[in-house]
N, C-alpha and C positions, 0 to 999 in steps of 0.2 A: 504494500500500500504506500505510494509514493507520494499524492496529494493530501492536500488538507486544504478543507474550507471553513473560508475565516469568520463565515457568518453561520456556521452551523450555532446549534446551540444543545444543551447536555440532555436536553428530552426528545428532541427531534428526532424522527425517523432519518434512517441510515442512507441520509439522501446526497450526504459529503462525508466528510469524515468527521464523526461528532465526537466527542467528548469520552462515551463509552469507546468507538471501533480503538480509539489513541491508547484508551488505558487499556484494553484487551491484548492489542495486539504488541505495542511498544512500553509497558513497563515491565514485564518478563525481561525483555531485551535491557531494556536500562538495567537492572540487579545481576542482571548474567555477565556486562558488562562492566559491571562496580568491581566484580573480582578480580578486574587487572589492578586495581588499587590496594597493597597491601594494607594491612590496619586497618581495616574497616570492618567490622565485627558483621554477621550476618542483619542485626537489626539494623545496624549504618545503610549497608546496603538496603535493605527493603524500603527503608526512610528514605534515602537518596532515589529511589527509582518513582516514589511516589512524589516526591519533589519534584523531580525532572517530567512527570505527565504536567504536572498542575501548569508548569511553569514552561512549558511547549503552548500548552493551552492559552495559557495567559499573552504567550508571543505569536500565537499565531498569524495574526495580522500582516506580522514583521517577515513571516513565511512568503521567500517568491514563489509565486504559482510557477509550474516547470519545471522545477532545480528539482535533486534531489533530496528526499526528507533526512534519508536516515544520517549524513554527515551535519546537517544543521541539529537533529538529536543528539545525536553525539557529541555534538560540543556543550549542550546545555550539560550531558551527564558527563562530561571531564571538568567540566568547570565545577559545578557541585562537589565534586569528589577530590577535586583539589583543593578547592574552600575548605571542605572535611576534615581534610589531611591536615591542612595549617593550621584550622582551630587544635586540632588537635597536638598539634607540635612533636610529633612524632615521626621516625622513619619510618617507611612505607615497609608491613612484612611479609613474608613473601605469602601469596594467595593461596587459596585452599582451591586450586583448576580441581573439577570434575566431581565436584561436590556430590554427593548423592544420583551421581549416572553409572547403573549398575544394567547388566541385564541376565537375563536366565540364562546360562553356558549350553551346550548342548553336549558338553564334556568338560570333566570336570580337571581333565588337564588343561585342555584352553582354556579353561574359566582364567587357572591358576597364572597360563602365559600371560593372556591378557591383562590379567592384573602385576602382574609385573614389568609387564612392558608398561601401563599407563602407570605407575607410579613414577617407574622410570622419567617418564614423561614429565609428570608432576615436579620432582625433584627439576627435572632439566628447567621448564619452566619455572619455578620457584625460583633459580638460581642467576635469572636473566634481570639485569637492569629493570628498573621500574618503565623505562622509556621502552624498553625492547618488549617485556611481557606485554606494556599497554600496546602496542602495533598489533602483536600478536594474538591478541586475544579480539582486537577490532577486525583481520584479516580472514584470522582462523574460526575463531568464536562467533565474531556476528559475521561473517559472510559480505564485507565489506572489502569493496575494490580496493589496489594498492593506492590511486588517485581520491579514492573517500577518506580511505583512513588518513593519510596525509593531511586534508583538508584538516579531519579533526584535530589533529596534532599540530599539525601550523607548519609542517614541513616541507620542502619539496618531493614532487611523487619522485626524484629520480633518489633525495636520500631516505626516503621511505623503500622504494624496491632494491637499493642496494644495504640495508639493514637488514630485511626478510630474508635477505640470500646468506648474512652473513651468520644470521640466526640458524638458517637450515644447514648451514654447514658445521657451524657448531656442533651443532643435534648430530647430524652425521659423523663428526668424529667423536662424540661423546658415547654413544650408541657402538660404533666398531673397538671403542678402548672397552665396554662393556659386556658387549654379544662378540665380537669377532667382528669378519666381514660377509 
């Protein structure tokens, strides 16, 4: 859902994007994406994502028709979660990736690969700059272009796709010092 209409209103039938389709569909997305912010406790997160609907909502006006939505959201929920961070005056720790994403193994040696590999994972993440997890969790997590996520971050898309590469190759030697090749 990529528009938003600025004259909808939160009882109106689902004739633009009202008020419900924004909270339904994009504060899931804001709290899945609070997790590249270390520090932030699960309640922070749920508070942040509920902040960032209200306050989409409140800007929507400010919305250009056409553009796309999700790097204008996303900068409302970096900027909150950075606010966050400095009231809090803390260093960012590293995030809890893949919170409660389990699924039924079909064996229960893959169950066990599986979950070794994704912790794997988790550690690898945990262990990445706060600048590099937040890309990657905008790229990888929400399904956001290398040019969106960039926008969100304030960076150029070319030092945005040359981070993700550096990132995956990280991963990739970290993973062959671990598994082999």
């Amino acid at each position: 859902m990529e528009s938003l209409d600025p004259k909808a209103s939160p009882g109106e039938p689902e004739t633009g994007f009202g008020y419900e389709a924004l909270w339904r569909e994009w504060r899931p997305r804001a709290a899945a994406y609070a997790r590249a912010f270390g520090g932030l406790s699960a309640e922070d997160r749920e508070e942040l994502a509920d902040e960032a609907v209200a306050r989409a909502w409140e800007a929507r006006a400010r919305f250009r028709a056409g553009s796309p939505f999700a790097p204008w959201f996303f900068q409302i929920v970096r900027r909150l979660a950075l606010d966050a961070l400095r009231r809090r005056c803390e260093e960012p720790k590293p995030p809890a990736f893949f919170e409660g994403q389990g699924s039924s193994p079909p064996e229960a040696e893959e169950a066990a690969l599986r979950d070794a590999e994704a912790e794997f994972v988790r550690r690898f993440v945990a262990g990445l700059p706060s600048r590099d997890r937040e890309l990657s969790s905008l790229v990888y997590g929400q399904g956001l272009g290398l040019a969106e996520a960039a926008c969100v971050l304030g960076v150029p898309a070319g030092t945005a796709k040359w981070r993700l590469s550096e990132i995956r190759k990280a991963l990739r030697r970290a993973w062959e010092r671990e598994y082999g090749e």
